[in-house]
N, C-alpha and C positions, 0 to 999 in steps of 0.2 A: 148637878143642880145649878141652874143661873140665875143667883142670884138678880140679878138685874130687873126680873120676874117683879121683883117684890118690890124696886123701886116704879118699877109701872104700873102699879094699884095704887102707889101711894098719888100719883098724878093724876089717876082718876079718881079721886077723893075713895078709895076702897082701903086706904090703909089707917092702919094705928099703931098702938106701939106694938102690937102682936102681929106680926104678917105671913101669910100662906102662901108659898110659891110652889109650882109646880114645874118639874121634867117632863116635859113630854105628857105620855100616859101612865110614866109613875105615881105611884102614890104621893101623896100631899106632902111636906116638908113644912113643920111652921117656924119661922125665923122672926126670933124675938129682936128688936133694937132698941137699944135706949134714945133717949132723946136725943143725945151730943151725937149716936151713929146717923137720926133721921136727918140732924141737919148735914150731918159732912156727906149724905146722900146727894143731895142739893146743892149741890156747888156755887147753882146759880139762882141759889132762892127760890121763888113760886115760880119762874120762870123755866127753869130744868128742864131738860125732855129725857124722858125715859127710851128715849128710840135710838136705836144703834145702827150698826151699817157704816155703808159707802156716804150716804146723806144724814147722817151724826148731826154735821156744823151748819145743814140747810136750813135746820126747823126755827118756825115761830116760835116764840116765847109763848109756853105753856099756859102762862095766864092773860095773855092778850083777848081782849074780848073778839069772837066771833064778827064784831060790828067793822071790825079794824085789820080782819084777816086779808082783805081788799085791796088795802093801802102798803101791808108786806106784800102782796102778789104784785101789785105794778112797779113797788120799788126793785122788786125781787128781777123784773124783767129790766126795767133797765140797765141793772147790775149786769146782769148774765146776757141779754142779747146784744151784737155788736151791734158796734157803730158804721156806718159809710160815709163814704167820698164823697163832697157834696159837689156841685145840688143832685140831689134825689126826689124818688119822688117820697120817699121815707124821709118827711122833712123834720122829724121828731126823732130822726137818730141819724142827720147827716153833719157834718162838719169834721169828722176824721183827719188829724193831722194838721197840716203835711208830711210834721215828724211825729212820731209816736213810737208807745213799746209796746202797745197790746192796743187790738180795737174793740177791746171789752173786758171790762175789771175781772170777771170769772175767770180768764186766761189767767193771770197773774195769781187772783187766789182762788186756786184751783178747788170747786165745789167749797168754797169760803172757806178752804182751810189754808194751808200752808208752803210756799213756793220749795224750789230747790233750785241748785245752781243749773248751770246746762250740763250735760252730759256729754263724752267727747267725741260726740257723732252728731251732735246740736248746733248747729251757723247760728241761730240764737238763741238769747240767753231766755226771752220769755217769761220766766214768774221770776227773772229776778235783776235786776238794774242795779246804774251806779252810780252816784251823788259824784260832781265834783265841785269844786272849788280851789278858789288860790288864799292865800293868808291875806290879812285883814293890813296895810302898810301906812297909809295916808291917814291923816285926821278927817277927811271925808269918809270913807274906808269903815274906817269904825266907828263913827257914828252910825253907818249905814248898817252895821251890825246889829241895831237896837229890834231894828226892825223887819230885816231879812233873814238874820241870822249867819249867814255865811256872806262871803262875795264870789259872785257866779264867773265862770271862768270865761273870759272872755269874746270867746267866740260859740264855744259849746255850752254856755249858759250852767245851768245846778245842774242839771242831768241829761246823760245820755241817751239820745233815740235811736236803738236802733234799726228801728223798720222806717219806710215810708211810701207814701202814696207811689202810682206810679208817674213817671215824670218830674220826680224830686229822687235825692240820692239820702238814705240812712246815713246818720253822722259818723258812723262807724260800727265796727263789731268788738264782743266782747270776746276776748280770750283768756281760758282760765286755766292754767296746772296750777300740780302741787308739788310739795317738801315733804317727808314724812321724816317723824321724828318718832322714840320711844321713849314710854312714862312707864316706872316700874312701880309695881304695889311693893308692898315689905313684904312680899313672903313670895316675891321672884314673879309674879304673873306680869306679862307686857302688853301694852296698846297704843299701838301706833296713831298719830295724831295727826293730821295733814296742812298745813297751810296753805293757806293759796297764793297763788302768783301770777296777779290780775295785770293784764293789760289790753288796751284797746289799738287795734290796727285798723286798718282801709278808711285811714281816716278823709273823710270827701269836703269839709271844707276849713282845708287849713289845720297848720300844726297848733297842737293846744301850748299852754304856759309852759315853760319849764318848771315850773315851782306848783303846777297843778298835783289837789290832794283826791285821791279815791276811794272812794269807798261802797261795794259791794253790798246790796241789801239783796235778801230774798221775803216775800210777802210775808207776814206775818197771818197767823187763822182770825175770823173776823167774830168766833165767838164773844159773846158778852159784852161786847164794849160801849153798850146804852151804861150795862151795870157801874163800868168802869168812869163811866164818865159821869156819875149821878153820885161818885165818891164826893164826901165832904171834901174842900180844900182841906179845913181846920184838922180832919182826919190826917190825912197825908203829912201837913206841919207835924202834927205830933208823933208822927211815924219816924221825921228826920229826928225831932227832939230829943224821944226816947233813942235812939242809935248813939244821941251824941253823950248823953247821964251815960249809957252804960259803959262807953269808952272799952269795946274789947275791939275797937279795930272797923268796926263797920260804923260808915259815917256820911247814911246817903243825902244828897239835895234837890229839892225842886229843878227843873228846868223854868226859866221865865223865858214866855216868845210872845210872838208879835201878834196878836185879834185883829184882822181882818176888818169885821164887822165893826169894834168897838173901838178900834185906834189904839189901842194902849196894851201896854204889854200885863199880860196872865201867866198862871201856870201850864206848862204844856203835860197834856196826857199821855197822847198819842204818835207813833214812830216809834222807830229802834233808840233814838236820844229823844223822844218825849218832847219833838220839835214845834207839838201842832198842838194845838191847845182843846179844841171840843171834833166831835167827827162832820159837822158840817164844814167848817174850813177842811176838813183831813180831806175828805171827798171832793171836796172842790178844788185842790191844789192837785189831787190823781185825774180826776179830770183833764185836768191844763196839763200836767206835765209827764199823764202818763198813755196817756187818747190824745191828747193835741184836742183840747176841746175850751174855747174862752166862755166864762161864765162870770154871774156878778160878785165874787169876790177876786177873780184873777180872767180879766177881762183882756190882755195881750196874749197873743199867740207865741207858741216856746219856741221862740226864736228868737236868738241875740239879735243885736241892733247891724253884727257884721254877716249875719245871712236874710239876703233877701226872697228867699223861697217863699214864705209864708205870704209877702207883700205879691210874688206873684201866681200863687195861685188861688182857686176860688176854697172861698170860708164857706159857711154854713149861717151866717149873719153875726151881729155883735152878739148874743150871747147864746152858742153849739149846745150849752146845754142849759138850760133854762130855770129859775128858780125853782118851777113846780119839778122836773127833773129832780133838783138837788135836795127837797123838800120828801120827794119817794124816797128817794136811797137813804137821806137821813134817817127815813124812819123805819128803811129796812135793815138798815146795817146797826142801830140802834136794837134792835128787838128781835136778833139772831138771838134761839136759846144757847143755852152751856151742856151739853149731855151731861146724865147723871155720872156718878161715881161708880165702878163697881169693884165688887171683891171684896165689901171695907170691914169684915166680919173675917178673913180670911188672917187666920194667924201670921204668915210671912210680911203679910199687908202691914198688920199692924207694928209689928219688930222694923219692919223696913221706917214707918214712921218716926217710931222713938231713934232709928237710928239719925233718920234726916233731921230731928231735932237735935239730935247730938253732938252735930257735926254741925250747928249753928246756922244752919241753911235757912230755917223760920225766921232769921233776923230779917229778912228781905222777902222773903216768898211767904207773905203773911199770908193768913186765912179770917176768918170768921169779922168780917169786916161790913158795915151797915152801910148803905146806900142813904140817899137826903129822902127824904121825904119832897115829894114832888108831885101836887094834886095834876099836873100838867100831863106828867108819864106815870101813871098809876101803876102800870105792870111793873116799874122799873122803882115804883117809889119804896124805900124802910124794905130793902131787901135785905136779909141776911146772908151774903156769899163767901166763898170760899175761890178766889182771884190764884191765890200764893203769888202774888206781890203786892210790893211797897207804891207801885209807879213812880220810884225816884232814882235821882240816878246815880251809879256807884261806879266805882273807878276798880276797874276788870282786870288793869296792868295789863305789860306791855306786850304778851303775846294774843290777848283778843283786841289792840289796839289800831283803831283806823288813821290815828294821826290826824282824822280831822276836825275838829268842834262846830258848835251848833248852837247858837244862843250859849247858854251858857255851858253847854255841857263840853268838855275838853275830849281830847282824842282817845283816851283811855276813858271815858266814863258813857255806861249804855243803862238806860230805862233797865228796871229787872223785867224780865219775860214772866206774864202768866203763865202757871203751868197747868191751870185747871183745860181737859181734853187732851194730854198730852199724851194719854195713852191710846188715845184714836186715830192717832196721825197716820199710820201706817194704814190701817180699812179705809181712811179716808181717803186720805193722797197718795197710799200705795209707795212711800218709802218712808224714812225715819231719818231725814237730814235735819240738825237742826243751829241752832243759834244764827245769826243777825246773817251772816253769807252761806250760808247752809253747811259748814264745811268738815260740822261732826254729823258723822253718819249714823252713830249710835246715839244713846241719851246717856253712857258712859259716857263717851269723848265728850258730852259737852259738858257734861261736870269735870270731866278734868281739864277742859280750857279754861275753867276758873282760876285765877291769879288773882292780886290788888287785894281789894277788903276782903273778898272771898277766896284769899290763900290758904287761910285755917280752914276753913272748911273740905276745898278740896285736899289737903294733907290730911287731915284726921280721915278723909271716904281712903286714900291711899294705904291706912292702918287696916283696912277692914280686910278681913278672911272671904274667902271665895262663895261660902254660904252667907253673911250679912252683904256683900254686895249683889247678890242675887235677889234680897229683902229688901233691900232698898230700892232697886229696878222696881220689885213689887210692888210695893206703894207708890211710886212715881210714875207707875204705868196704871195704877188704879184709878188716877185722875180724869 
């Protein structure tokens, strides 16, 4: 019986608290749920889509009017079709480079879901990139931190390209192994855990800093993040408030960065440290630094001031991608729905929950959390969803540690990851790598690369017998 069934009538207004789902040509099935099951159906509020598959993380928000489906379809193409070499006669998608990592956002996150590292038959890395930076030394230096957030390494800038035009040389290639190590449960089961061990060769212009810091991201999925970003601040404050009354160890903080638009520093939402404050800046910084595209919030080409590539070859004008451009993608990356939930009636489902509650993992991976009211984005406005996060950031300890900080967040501390869709990843993007560098392969390994605040929790999942960690996968995959 799939259940799922019965969340797809509730989306075409067929459902109530009594619903009738059907197999096939078998006979009827009626599944009753309470209210508290309808909403945790809804992950993503009226927005939800009941449609499964390979295109899960593609769909419009369920309640987006028909008037507005238009405006996700041109955003939709910008996103997914690439960019060119300019001049073109495609002068609405030319300006590519000279350096870049992808010539089109879909590459990186793959059918808007979730990157992984390269593979060891991959010359590039593709859906996943690498932030560098040098430490902050001078009182110029850090003051310059107010508003950058890092300082850019000095000839390869915040990050690495590594493709480029032809007639320009890629700043280099990414090279990744690993370490394994093993993490034993109490009752003798082992999983080996991998770390990575990143470096960058063929380097083409100039040796980097010695004191350059790295750090590995792979795409993050682009479900929800209108929802995410329509969270109350005042919400969030009391999200750190409450961690800090309860004093068992978990004690997250806002990131503050730099608005773009506004000049003055905000809360940041968005990135692996919650660098970027709303998704139109997010979008327009991937733009510039990850298409080599100048636009009007980041109007210079990603090029340090000691490479002249960018000065000699041709642009695409002052601004590759345009505010109406950035104005689409806002609003299509805004009003990607959340798939439903399934399975949540499913006994293991729900054991596996009370286990994840038990193991204090809801201090951080909240749920049931209200959107602002926003007569502006109506789809997005007084939603009820189910994120399972805080968006604050908490210090992971030293072996999920990048060593390097970011506005305020320090080198052990990352945004918590939503986990609503997390059970899709694999139909959607056809593997199961996850956290910030992709580097747990399973959704095991990345709970037990939990350290820092979230030490008790991954010790207590270590206590569990071979049938509650199966229940707990359960509800974590039901997401």
């Amino acid at each position: 019986m799939k259940l799922l069934l019965a969340s797809a009538a509730f989306f075409v207004g067929l459902l109530s608290s009594s619903v009738s789902a059907s197999n096939h040509q078998q006979s009827t099935t009626k599944i009753t749920y309470s209210s508290q099951q309808l909403q945790q159906l809804k992950s993503g509020g009226n927005t939800t889509t009941a449609k499964t598959g390979a295109n899960a993380f593609s769909l419009p928000a369920t309640n987006l009017p028909l008037s507005k489906r238009l405006d996700f379809s041109v955003g939709n193409s910008f996103f997914r079709n690439p960019w060119v070499q300019a001049p073109a006669t495609t002068d609405a998608r030319d300006g590519l480079g000279p350096l870049f990592n992808t010539n089109g956002c879909q590459n990186c996150h793959i059918k808007d879901g979730r990157g992984h590292p390269p593979e060891s038959n991959d010359t590039n890395a593709v859906s996943m990139l690498v932030r560098l930076s040098v430490p902050a030394i001078t009182p110029q230096q850090k003051q310059q931190l107010i508003i950058s957030g890092v300082i850019a390494e000095p000839t390869y800038g915040d990050q690495l390209q590594d493709f480029s035009l032809p007639g320009a040389k890629p700043e280099g290639q990414i090279v990744l192994s690993y370490k394994e190590h093993a993490v034993m449960f109490t009752n003798g089961d082992v999983v080996m855990l991998r770390t990575p061990q990143l470096n960058i060769e063929q380097l083409n212009y100039g040796a980097m800093a010695t004191d350059v810091m790295l750090s590995a991201r792979i795409a993050p999925p682009m479900i929800g993040l209108g929802l995410l970003e329509q969270i109350p601040e005042s919400t969030l404050v009391e999200f750190a408030q409450l961690q800090q009354r309860q004093n068992q160890g978990v004690s997250g903080k806002l990131n503050r960065v730099w608005n773009v638009q506004l000049q003055q520093t905000v809360v940041g939402r968005f990135g692996w440290k919650a660098g970027q404050p709303n998704l139109m800046q997010q979008n327009a910084a991937a733009f510039n630094g990850d298409v080599g595209l100048t636009n009007r919030l980041f109007s210079k080409e990603n090029c340090s001031d000691k490479q002249s590539v960018c000065a000699e070859m041709p642009n695409g004008g002052e601004y590759e991608a345009s505010d109406e451009v950035l104005r689409f993608v806002e609003f299509y990356s805004r009003h990607l729905a959340v798939p439903a939930r399934r399975n949540i009636v499913d006994p293991e489902v729900i054991k596996g929950e009370q286990l994840f509650n038990d193991a204090g993992c809801n201090s951080c991976h909240r749920s049931q959390i209200k959107t602002a009211k926003n007569p502006d984005l109506p789809a997005l406005s007084e939603q009820m969803i189910n994120p399972y996060t805080d968006l604050l950031l908490h210090d992971m300890g030293v072996g999920l540690a990048d060593h390097r900080p970011e506005f305020l967040a320090n080198g052990q501390e990352w945004r918590t990851a939503p986990l609503w869709g997390l059970g899709y990843t694999e139909e959607v993007n056809g593997h199961t790598n996850f956290l910030h560098d992709g580097r747990a392969r399973t959704v095991m390994e990345a709970v037990l690369w939990h350290g820092g605040e979230a030490q008790y929790s991954r010790d207590v999942v270590l206590t569990f017998t071979q049938p509650q960690r199966q229940q707990l996968l359960a509800f974590l995959n039901s997401l």
